[in-house]
C-alpha positions in Angstrom: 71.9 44.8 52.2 75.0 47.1 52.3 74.5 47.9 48.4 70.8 48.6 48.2 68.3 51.4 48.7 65.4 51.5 51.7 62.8 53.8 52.3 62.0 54.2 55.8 58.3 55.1 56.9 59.3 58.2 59.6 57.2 60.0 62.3 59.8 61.6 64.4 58.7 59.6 67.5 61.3 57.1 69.1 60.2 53.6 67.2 60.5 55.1 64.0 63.9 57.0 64.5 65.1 54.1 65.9 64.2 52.2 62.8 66.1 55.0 60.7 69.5 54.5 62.7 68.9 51.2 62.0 68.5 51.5 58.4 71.4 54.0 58.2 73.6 51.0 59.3 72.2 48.3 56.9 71.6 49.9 53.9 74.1 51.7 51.6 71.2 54.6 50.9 68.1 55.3 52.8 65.3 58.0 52.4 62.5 58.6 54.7 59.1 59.2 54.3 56.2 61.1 56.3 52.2 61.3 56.0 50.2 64.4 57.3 46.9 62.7 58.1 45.8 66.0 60.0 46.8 64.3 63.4 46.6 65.7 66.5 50.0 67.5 67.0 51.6 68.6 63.4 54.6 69.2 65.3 55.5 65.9 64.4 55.9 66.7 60.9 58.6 69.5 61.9 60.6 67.2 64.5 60.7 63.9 61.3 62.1 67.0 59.2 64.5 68.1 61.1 65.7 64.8 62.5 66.0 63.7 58.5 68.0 67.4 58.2 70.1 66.6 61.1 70.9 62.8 59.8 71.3 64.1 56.2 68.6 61.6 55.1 66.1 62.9 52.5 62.8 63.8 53.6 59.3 63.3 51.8 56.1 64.3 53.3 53.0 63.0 51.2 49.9 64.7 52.0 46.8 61.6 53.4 44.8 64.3 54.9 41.7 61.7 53.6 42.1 59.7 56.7 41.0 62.8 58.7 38.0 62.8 56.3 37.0 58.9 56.3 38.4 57.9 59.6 37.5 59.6 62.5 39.6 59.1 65.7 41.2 60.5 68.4 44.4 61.1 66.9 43.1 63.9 64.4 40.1 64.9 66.2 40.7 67.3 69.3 37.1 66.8 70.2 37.5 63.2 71.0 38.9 61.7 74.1 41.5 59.4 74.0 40.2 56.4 75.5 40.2 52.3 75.4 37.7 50.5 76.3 38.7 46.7 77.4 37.3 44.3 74.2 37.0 47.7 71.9 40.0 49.1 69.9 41.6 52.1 71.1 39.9 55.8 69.6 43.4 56.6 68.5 43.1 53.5 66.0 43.3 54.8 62.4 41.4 52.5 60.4 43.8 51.8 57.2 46.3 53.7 58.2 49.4 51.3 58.1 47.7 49.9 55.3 47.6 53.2 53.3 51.2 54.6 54.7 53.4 51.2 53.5 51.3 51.4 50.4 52.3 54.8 49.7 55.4 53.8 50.5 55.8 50.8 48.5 55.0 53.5 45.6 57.6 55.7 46.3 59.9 53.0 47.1 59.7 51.7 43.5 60.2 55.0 41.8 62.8 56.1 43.8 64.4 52.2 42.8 64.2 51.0 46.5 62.9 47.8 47.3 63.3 47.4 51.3 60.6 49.6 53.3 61.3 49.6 56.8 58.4 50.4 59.8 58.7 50.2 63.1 54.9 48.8 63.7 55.4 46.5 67.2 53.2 43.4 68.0 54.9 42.9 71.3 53.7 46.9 72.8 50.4 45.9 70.7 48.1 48.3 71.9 44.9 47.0 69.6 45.8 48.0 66.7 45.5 45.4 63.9 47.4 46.9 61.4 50.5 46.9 63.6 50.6 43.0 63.4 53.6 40.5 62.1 50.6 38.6 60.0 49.3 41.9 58.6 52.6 43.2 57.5 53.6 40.1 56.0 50.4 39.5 54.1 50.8 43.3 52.8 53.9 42.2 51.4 52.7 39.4 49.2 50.2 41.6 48.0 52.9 44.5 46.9 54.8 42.1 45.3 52.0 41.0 43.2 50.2 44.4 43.0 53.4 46.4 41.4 55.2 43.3 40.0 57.9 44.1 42.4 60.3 42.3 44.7 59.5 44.8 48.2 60.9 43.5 51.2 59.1 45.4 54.4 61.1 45.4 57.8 59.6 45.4 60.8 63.0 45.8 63.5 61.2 46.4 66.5 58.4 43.7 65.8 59.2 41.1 68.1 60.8 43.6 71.3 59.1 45.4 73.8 60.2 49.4 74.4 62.6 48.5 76.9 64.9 47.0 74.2 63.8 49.5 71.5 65.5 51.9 73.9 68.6 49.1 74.0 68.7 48.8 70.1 68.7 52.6 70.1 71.7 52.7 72.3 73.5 49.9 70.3 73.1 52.2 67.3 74.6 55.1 69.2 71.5 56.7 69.2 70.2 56.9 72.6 70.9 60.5 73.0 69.2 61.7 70.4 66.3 59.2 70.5 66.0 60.6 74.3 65.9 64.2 73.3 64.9 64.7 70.0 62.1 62.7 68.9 58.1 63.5 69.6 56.0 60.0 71.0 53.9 62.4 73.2 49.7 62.9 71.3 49.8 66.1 73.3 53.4 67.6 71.2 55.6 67.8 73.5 59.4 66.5 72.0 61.7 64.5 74.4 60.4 62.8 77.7 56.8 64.1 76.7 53.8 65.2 78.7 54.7 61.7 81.3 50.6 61.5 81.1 49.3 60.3 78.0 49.1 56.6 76.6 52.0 57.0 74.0 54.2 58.6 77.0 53.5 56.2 80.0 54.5 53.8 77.8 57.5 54.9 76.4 58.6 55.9 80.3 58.0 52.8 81.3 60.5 51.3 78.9 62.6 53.8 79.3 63.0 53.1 83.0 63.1 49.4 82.8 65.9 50.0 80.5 68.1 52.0 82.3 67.6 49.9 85.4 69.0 47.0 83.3 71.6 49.2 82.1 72.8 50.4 85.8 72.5 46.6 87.3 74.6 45.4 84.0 77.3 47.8 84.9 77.8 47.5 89.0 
């Protein structure tokens, strides 16, 4: 894969810089791509920018404001709570949104003559959100092959790992750092170790602790 061309689906949050040090290092050229759906904290539009500036990585930003429009959740709304109901999916679910995003994608892939797409959607953090499933992304990609006659391979890195070893991988691509301080996981836009009270930052702390206990016991 040293020789060819990948398009990485970027946020600025820590899975999906994570997944672009990991492209960096597999593929000879890779360009990055972000959607402004109207969500919640726009900051995270500025923060994928300047993390592509930073890494020297060119940046696209495709406007999907629509999903604001046809989808409404918790995520883009500041009127609604974010909540999740056990046996209901989570109000920061975006119905199509992975869907819509790798398409996109896939387009851009093709006429910038990229075939591998990278995303770092997780089943093993799964949340409740479908679209972030191995069988979802993997039937996506049969139908992108078929739908634009095109040989697209979609990577999914962090698929199979919990955010305790995304926050390893990150460190075995250098990155830990930067991934620490510079990307924005928190809904309420705050960059770095976040607001430590939302969904998207109990989480990542979590990880983030379990990791650098591992890390301390591996080293005594």
């Amino acid at each position: 894969m040293k020789k060819e061309k990948a398009v990485v689906v970027f946020s600025g949050g820590q899975d999906s810089t994570t997944c672009l040090f990991w492209a960096i290092e597999q593929f000879a050229e890779v360009e990055a791509v972000t959607f402004n759906y109207n969500q919640r904290h726009k900051l995270e539009i500025d923060c994928a920018a300047e993390i592509a500036k930073e890494l020297g990585i060119k940046h696209t930003v495709l406007d999907m404001s629509l999903l604001n429009q046809l989808a409404p959740n918790a995520l883009t709304r500041t009127d609604m709570e974010i909540t999740h109901e056990e046996g209901e999916l989570p109000s920061t679910f975006v119905d199509g949104r992975n869907l819509l995003f790798l398409s996109f994608a896939a387009v851009l892939a093709k006429q910038v003559g990229a075939r591998h797409i990278v995303t770092g959607v997780c089943e093993t953090d799964f949340s409740g959100y479908p679209d972030c499933r191995d069988v979802f992304v993997k039937s996506l990609n049969v139908t992108l092959n078929l739908s634009m006659d095109y040989p697209f391979v979609i990577h999914t890195p962090l698929m199979w790992i919990d955010k305790a070893e995304t926050w390893k991988l990150s460190d075995e691509l250098g990155a830990f750092e930067f991934v620490r301080e510079k990307t924005l996981t928190c809904y309420n836009g705050i960059i770095g170790d976040g607001c430590g009270e939302c969904p998207a930052c109990q989480l990542r702390k979590a990880g983030l602790d379990t990791y650098l206990q591992e890390r301390e016991g591996a080293s005594n």
